[in-house]
N, C-alpha and C positions, 0 to 999 in steps of 0.2 A: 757513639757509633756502634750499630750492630755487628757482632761477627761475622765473616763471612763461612759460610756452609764450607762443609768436607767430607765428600764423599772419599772415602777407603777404597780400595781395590787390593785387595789380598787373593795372591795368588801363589805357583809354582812357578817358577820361569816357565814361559811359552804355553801359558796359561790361556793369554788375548787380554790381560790387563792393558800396556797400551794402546793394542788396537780398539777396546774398548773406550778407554778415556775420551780417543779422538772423537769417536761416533758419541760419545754423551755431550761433547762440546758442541758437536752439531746442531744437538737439540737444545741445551741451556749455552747459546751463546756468552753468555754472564760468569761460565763460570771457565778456569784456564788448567789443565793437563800438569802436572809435576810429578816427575817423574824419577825417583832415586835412581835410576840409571842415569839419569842427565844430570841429576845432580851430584851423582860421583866424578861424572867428566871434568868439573870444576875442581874439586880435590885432587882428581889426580894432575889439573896441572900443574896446583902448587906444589904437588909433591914430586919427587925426583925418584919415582920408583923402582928402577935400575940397580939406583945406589942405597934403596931402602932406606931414605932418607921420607920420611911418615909422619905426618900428623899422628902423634898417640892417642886419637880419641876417634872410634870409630865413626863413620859417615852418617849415620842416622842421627848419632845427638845432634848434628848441624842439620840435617835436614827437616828434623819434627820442629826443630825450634825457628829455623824459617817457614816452616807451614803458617804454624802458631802467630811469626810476626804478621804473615800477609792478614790469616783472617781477621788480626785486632784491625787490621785497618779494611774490613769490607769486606777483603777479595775472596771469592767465592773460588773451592778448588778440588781438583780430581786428583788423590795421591794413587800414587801407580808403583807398589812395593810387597815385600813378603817379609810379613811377620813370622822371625825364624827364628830366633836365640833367647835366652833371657833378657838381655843387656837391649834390644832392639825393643821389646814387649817392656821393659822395665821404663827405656826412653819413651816410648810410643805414651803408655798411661799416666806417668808422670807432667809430659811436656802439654798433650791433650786433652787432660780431664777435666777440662772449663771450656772445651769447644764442641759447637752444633758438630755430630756427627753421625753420617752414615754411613756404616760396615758393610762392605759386599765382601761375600766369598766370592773368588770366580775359580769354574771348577772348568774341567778339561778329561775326556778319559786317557788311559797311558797313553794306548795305541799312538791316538793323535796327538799325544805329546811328543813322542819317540820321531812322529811323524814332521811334527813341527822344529823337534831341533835341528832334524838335519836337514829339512830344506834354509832356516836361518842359515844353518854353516857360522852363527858367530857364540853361539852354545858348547860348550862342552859334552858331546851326547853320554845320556844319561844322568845330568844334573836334575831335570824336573822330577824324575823318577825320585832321585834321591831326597830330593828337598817334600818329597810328600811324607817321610818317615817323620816331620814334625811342622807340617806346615797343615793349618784347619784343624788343629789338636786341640784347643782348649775356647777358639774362638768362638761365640753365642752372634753369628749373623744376624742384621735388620733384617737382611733378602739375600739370595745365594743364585749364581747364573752358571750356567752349562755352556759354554761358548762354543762344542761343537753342535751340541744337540739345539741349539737355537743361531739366526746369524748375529750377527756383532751390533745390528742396528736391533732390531727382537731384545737383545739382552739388555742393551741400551736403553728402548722405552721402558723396559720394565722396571728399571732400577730407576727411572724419572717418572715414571707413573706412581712406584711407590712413594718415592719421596713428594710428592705433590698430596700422596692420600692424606689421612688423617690420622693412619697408623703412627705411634707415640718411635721416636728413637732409643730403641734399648738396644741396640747388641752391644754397643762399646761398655757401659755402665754395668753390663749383665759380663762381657770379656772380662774385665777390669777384676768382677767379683770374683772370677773364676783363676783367673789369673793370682792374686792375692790368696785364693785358697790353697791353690796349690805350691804355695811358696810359703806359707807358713808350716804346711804339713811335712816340707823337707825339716824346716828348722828342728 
């Protein structure tokens, strides 16, 4: 059985990572939105967070490793997350590195970030801000999208136009590299 496809979505919070997802699902109905926000909802409700009673392994080693199970079996998928820590980039390449994938940056200026958390009201204002101190730091994009400077369907075709080209997938192989180098050079 063939892999199923994985497009990345790397972003800052209120970037337009999920609002994008959905509009790329519109065009490749084939393939389905996952999104580590939804899939921390499942974590948290085995966990008893009140009483800090926690799963001790962060949410992403569960998450990359159900990506990984869906595409051995086909399923084609839009992951909707921010590559932010070591330990996330450490899960991401490890769990990943035998799957079809293309890396989007989705980019966003402050302004309409600042702009966007507080119309969510379910952000913390000022997190996107913060989360760009190490968020598109080391990552080598297939393709990279501006979500205000183009609309959300515009960014859409573009990241399904590209993957339809013929252009070869390297951003993750090319991250990975970079990733690796710069983790040797702390050693």
């Amino acid at each position: 059985m063939q892999k199923g496809m994985i497009i990345v979505l790397n972003g800052v919070s209120s970037s337009g990572k999920s609002t994008l997802a959905k509009e790329i699902t519109k065009l490749l109905p084939d393939f389905f939105a996952f999104s580590v926000d939804d899939y921390d909802l499942v974590i948290e409700k085995m966990e008893d967070r009140e009483n800090e009673r926690l799963i001790p392994i962060e949410t992403e080693y569960f998450y990359y490793r159900n990506a990984a199970m869906f595409s051995d079996r086909g399923v084609n998928l839009i992951l909707d997350q921010i590559l932010h820590d070591p330990t996330t980039l450490q899960n991401f390449y490890e769990t990943l590195n035998s799957y079809p994938i293309l890396l989007v940056g989705v980019h966003c200026p402050i302004e309409e970030l600042k702009r966007r958390e507080e119309l969510r009201g379910d952000r913390r204002i000022g997190q996107a801000i913060f989360q760009l101190s190490f968020v598109h730091k080391q990552e080598a994009y297939d393709i990279e999208v501006n979500t205000y400077a183009n609309s959300m369907m515009e960014c859409a075709k573009e990241i399904v136009d590209f993957m339809e080209s013929d252009t070869p997938l390297l951003g993750f192989e090319r991250s990975l590299e970079q990733f690796e180098s710069s983790r040797n050079s702390i050693k």
